[in-house]
N, C-alpha and C positions, 0 to 999 in steps of 0.2 A: 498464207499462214495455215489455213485448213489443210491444204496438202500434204503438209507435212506431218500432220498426224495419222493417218494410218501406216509410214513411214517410221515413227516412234515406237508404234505398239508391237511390232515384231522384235525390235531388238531387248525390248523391255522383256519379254517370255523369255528371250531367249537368253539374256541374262537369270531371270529366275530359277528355271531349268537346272541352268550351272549351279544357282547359290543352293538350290534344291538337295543337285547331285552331291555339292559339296559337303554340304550338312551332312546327308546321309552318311556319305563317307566316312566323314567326323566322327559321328555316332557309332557305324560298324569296328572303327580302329579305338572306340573307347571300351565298346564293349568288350572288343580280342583283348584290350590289354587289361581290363579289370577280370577275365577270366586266366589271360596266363598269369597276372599278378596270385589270383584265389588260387591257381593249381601250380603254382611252381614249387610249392615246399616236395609236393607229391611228383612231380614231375623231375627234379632233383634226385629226389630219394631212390627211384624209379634207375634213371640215367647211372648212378652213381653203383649202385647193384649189378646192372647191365655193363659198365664200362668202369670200375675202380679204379683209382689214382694211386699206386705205389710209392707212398714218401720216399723209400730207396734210389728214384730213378730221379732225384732233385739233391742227391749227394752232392759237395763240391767237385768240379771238375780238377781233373789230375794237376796236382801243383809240383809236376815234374820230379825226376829222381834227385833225393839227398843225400850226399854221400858225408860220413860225420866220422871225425875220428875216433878213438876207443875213448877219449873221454868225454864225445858227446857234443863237441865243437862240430858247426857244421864248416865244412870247407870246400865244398863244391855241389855245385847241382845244375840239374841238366832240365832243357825246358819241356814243357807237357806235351804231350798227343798233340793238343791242336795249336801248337805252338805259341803257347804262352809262357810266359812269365808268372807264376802266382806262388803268395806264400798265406794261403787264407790265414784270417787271425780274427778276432773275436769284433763285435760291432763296438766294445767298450775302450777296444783299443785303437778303433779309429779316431778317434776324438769324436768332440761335439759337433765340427763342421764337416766332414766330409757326408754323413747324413743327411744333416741339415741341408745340404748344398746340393745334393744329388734329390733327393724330394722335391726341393724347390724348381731345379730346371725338370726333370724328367716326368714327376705327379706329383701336381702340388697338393692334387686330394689323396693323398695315400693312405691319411687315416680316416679319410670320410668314409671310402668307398671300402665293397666289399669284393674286389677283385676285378671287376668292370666299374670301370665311370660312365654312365647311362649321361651326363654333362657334357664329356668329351665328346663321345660317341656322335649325338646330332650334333655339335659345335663343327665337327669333323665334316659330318656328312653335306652339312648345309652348304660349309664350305666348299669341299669338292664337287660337288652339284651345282654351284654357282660356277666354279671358272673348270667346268666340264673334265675336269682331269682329277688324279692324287694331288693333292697340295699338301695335307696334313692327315695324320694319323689318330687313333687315340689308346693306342695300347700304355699300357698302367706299367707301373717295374713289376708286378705280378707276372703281369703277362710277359713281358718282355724275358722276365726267370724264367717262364714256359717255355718262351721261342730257345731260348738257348740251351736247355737241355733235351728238349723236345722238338726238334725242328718239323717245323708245320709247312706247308707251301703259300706261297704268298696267294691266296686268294679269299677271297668271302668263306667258303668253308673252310677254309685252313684259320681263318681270324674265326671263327665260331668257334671249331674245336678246341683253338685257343685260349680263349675269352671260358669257357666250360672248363676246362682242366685249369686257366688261374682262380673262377669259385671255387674249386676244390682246394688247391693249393690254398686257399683263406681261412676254408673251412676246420686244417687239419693242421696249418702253423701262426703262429703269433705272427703282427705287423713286424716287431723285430728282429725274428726270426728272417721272414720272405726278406728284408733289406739286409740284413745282412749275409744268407748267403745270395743274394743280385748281387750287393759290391763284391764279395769275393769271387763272383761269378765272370762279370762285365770285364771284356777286354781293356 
């Protein structure tokens, strides 16, 4: 029985070490993010100077040529640049469900969030970091109105830049606004 304890007391340090390191850690990722929490208004303001968001470049995309008679009837049309189908129309004339229904599967926090969802985000991560690949994503329809007029590269910085230009994009239109032109946007 006695032998076994000087046996004990190495694994014991060297567990506390760990829970040591771990704290620390803790502590240094609480402090980074109570500091970019305090400096992001300035750090924004900053970014958004250096790099401005042109509402212009979130126009609807081309809803193809219409060809209309002289009295205004339309009678043919032809499909857009990136070959779509589209006749944008107002969010009030989608009805109550197709909104509803595109929030619900695609961000069900659309009104919570202000352009990122910091929920998804680790839900996402934890995720892919357990079964070691992409499994799930967490871009917002914000971001996803980014990606399609804005096409970024699929990578960590290309989801930053993205993620940064949909805060803008929240900053500069109404929730109704960014959902309705996404629907009129989304293939």
């Amino acid at each position: 029985m006695n032998a076994s304890l000087p046996l004990a007391a190495p694994r014991r340090t060297w567990f506390l070490r760990l829970r040591r390191a771990l704290q620390r850690s803790a502590l240094a990722g609480l402090v980074l993010a109570v500091f970019v929490w305090l400096s992001a208004p300035f750090l924004f303001q900053w970014l958004d100077r250096r790099h401005p968001f042109l509402i212009e470049s979130l126009e609807q995309p081309s809803s193809g040529h219409l060809h209309a008679a002289s009295g205004g009837a339309e009678f043919a049309r032809r499909v857009a640049l990136d070959e779509q189908w589209r006749r944008p129309i107002s969010l009030t004339e989608m009805g109550r469900w197709l909104p509803l229904a595109t929030t619900a599967i695609e961000d069900v926090r659309f009104y919570q969030h202000a352009g990122v969802d910091a929920r998804a985000v680790l839900r996402a991560a934890l995720r892919n970091v357990r079964s070691l690949r992409v499994r799930e994503g967490a871009s917002t329809l914000t971001m996803q109105l980014v990606d399609m007029t804005h096409r970024t590269p699929r990578s960590l910085r290309g989801k930053a830049v993205e993620a940064f230009r949909a805060l803008q994009v929240e900053r500069l239109l109404t929730k109704d606004e960014i959902l309705e032109r996404y629907l009129n946007a989304v293939p």
